[in-house]
Short mmCIF file of the C-alpha atoms (twelve columns), coordinates in Angstrom:
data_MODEL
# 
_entry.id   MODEL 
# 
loop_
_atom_site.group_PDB 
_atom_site.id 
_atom_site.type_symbol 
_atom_site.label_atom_id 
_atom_site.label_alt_id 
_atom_site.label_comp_id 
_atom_site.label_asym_id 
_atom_site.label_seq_id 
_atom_site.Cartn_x 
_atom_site.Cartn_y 
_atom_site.Cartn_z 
_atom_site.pdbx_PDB_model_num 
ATOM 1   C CA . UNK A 1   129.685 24.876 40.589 1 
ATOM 2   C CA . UNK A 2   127.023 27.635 41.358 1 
ATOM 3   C CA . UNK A 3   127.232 30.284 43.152 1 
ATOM 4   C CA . UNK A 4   125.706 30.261 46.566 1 
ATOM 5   C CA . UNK A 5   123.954 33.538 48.405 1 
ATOM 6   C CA . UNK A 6   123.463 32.901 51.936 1 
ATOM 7   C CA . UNK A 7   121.193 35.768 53.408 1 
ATOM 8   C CA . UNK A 8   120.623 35.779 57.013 1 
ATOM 9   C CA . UNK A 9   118.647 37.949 59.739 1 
ATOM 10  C CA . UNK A 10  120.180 37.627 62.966 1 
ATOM 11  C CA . UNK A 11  119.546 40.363 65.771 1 
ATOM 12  C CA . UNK A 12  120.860 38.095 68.982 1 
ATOM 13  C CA . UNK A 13  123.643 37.228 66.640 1 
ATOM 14  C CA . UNK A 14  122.877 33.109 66.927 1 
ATOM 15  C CA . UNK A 15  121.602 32.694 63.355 1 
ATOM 16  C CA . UNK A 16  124.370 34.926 62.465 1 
ATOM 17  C CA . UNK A 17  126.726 32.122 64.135 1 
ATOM 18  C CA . UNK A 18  124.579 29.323 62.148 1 
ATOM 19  C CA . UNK A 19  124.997 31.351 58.894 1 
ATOM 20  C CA . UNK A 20  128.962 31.553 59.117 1 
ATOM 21  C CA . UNK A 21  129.162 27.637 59.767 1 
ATOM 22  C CA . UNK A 22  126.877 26.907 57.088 1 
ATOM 23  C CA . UNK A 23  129.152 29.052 54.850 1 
ATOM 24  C CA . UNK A 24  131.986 27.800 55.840 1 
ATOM 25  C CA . UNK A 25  131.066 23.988 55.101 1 
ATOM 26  C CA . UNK A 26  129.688 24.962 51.811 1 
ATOM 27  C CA . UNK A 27  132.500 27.108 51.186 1 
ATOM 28  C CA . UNK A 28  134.488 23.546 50.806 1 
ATOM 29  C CA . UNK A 29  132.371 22.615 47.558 1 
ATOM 30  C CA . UNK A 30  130.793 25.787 46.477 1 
ATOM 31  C CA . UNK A 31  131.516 29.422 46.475 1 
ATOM 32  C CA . UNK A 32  129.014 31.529 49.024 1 
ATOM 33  C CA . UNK A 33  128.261 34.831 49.375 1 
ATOM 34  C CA . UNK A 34  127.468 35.587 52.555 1 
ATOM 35  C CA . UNK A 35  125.322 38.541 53.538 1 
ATOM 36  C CA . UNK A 36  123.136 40.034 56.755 1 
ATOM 37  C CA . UNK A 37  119.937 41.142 55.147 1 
ATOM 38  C CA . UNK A 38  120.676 43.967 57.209 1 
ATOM 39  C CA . UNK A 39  123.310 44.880 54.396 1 
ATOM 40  C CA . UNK A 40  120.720 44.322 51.285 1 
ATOM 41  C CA . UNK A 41  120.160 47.258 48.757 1 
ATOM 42  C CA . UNK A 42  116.945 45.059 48.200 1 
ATOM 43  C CA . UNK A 43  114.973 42.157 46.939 1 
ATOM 44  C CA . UNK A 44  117.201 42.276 43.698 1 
ATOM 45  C CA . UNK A 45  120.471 41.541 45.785 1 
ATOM 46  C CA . UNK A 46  119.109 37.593 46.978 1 
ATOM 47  C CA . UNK A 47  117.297 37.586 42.364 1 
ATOM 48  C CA . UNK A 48  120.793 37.918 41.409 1 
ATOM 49  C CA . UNK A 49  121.652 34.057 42.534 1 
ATOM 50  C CA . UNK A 50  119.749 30.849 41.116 1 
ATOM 51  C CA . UNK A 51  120.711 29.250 44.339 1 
ATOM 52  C CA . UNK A 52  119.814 30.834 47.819 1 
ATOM 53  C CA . UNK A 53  120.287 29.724 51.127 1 
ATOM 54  C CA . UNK A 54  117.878 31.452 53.468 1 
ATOM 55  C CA . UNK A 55  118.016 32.254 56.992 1 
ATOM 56  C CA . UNK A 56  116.210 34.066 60.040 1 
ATOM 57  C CA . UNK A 57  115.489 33.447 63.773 1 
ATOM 58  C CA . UNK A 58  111.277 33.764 64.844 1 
ATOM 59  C CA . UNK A 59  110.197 36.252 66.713 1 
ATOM 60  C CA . UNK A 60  106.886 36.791 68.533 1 
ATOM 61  C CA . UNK A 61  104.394 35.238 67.485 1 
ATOM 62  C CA . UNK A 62  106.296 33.148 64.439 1 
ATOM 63  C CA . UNK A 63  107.338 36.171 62.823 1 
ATOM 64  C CA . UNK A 64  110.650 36.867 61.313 1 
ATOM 65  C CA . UNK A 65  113.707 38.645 61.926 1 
ATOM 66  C CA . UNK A 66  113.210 42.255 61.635 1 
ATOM 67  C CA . UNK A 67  115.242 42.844 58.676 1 
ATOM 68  C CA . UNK A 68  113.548 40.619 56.190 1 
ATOM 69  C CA . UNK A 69  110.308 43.187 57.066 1 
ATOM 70  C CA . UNK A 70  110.638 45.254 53.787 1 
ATOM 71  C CA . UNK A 71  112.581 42.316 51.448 1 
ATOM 72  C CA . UNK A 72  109.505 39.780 52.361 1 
ATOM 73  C CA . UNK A 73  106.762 42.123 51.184 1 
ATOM 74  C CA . UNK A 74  109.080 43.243 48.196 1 
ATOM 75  C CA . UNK A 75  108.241 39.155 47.814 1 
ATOM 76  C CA . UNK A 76  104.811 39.588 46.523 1 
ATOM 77  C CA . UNK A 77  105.993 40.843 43.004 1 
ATOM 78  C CA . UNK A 78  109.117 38.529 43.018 1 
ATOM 79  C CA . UNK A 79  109.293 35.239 40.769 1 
ATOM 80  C CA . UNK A 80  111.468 32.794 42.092 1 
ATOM 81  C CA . UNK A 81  111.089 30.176 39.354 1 
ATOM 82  C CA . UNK A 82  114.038 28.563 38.479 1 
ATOM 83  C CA . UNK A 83  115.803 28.983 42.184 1 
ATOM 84  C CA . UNK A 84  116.613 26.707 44.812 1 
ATOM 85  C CA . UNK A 85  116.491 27.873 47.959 1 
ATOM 86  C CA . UNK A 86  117.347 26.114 51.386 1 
ATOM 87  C CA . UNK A 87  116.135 27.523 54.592 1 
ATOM 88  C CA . UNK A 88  117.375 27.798 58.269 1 
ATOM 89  C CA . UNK A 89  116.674 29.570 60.924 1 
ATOM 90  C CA . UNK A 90  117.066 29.828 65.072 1 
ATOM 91  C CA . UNK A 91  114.700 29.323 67.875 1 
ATOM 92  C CA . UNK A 92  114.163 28.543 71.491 1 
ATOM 93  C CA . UNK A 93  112.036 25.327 72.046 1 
ATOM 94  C CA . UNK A 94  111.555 25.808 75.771 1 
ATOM 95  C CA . UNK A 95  110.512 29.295 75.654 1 
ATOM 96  C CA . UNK A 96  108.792 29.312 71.970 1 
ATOM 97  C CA . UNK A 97  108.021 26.194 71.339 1 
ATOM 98  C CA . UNK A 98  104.195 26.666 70.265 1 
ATOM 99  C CA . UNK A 99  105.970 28.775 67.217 1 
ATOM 100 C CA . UNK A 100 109.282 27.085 66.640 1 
ATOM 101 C CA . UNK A 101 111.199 28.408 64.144 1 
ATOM 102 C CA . UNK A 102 107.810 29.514 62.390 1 
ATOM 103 C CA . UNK A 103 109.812 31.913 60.393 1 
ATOM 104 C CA . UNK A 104 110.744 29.232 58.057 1 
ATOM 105 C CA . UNK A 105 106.948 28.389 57.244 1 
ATOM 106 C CA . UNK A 106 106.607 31.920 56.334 1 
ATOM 107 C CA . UNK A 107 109.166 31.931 53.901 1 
ATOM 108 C CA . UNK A 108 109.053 28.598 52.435 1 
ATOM 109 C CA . UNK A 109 105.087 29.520 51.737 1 
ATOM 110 C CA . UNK A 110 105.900 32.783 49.680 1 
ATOM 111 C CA . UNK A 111 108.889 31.305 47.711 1 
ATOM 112 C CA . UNK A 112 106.963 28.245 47.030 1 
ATOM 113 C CA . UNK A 113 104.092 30.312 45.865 1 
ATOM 114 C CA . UNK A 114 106.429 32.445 43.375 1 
ATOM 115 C CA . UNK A 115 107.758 29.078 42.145 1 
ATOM 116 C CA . UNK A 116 110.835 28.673 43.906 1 
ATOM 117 C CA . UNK A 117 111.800 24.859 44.824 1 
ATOM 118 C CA . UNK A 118 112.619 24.777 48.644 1 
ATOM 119 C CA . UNK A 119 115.184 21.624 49.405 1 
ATOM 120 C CA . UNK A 120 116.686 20.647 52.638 1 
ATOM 121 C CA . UNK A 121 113.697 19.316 54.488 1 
ATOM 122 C CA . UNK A 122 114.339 17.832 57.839 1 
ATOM 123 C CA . UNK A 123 112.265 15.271 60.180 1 
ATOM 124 C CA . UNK A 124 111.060 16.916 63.059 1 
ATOM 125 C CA . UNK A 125 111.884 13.724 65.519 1 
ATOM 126 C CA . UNK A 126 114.551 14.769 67.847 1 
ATOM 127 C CA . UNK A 127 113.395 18.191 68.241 1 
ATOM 128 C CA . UNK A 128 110.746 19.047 71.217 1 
ATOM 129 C CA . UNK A 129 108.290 21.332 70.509 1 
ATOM 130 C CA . UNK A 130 104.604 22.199 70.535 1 
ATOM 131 C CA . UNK A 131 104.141 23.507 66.924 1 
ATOM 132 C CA . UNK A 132 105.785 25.283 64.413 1 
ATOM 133 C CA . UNK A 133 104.525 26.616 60.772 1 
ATOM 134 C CA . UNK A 134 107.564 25.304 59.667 1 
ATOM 135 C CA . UNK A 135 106.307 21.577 59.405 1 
ATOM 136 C CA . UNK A 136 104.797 20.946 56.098 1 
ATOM 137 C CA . UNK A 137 103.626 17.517 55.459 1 
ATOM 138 C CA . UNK A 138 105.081 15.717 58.720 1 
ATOM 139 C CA . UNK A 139 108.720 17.902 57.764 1 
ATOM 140 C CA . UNK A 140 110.290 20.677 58.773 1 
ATOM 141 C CA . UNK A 141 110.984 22.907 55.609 1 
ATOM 142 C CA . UNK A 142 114.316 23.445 56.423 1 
ATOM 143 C CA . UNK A 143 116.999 23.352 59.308 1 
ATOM 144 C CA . UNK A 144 115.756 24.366 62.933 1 
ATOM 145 C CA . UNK A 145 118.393 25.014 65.369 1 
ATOM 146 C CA . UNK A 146 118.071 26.196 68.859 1 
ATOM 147 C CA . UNK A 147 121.311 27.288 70.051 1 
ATOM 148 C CA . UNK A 148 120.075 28.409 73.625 1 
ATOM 149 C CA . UNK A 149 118.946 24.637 74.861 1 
ATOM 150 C CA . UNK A 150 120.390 22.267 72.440 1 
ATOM 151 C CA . UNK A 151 124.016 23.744 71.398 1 
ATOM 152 C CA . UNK A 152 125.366 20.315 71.510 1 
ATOM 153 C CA . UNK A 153 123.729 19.315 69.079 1 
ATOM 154 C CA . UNK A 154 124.146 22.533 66.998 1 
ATOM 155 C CA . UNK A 155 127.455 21.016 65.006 1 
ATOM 156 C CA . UNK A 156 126.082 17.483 63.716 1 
ATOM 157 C CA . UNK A 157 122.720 18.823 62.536 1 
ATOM 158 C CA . UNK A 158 124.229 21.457 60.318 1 
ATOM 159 C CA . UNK A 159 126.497 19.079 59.128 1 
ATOM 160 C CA . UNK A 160 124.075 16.451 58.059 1 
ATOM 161 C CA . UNK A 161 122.485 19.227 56.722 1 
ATOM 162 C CA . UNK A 162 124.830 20.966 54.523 1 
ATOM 163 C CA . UNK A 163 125.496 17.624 52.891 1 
ATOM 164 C CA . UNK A 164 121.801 17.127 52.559 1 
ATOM 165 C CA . UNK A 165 121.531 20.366 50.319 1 
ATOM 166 C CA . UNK A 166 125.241 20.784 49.032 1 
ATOM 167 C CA . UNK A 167 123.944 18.131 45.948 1 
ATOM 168 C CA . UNK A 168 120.945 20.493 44.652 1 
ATOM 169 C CA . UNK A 169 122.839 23.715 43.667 1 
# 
């Protein structure tokens, strides 16, 4: 099997929380190195893997997580052809939910654009929002969670998840 790098952004520590349970279920079928992008030298410490899993919360208006600031410009003179990449990332639907989880839609654009392929979609029935940046073509591009007013269902949907993407690496 592949080797897996999970990079995360996390500043209220939830998509931290998301990051070590997604680790930890891949863990069983895969080996995953898992790293706060905090921690990253740079862009050439998520090039090194062929198979990424992505992750950040959205914050203001859709943006992401502070630390993937310099890493997602770095982006712009990255090719990503020939990696798979899944994405996650944390939000609050109540409060946010005209940019839910936008961060994702960010991402997903630029990687797609440097030829990445982006798996783990996920239908956006169940979830309550207004909008998000993250649906592409009636799907979310990869897992939402919010944490603050859904936590029960936190545990099934990264389940069904994880065995969603656990297949493409």
């Amino acid at each position: 099997m592949a080797k897996i790098g999970l990079f995360y952004g996390s500043t209220s520590g939830f998509t931290e929380k998301v990051a070590e349970q997604i680790a930890e279920l891949l863990g069983k079928t895969h080996e995953v190195d898992l790293t706060s992008m905090e921690d990253i030298g740079d862009l050439d410490d998520l090039l090194e893997y062929d198979n990424l899993v992505l992750g950040s919360s959205t914050w203001g208006q859709g943006d992401l997580q502070n630390d993937w600031r310099d890493p997602y410009t770095e982006m712009d003179d990255a090719d990503f052809s020939g990696k798979t990449v899944a994405l996650f990332g944390t939000g609050d639907c109540d409060k946010h939910g005209e940019h839910f989880v936008s961060a994702l839609g960010h991402l997903y654009h630029k990687l797609t654009e440097r030829g990445a392929k982006v798996v783990g979609l996920v239908d956006p029935s169940g979830y309550t929002f207004e909008s998000s940046l993250a649906v592409v073509d009636g799907k979310f591009v990869g897992l939402p969670i919010d944490d603050i007013n859904e936590e029960e269902k936190t545990p099934a949907r990264i389940e069904a998840w994880v065995k969603q993407i656990e297949g493409a690496f």
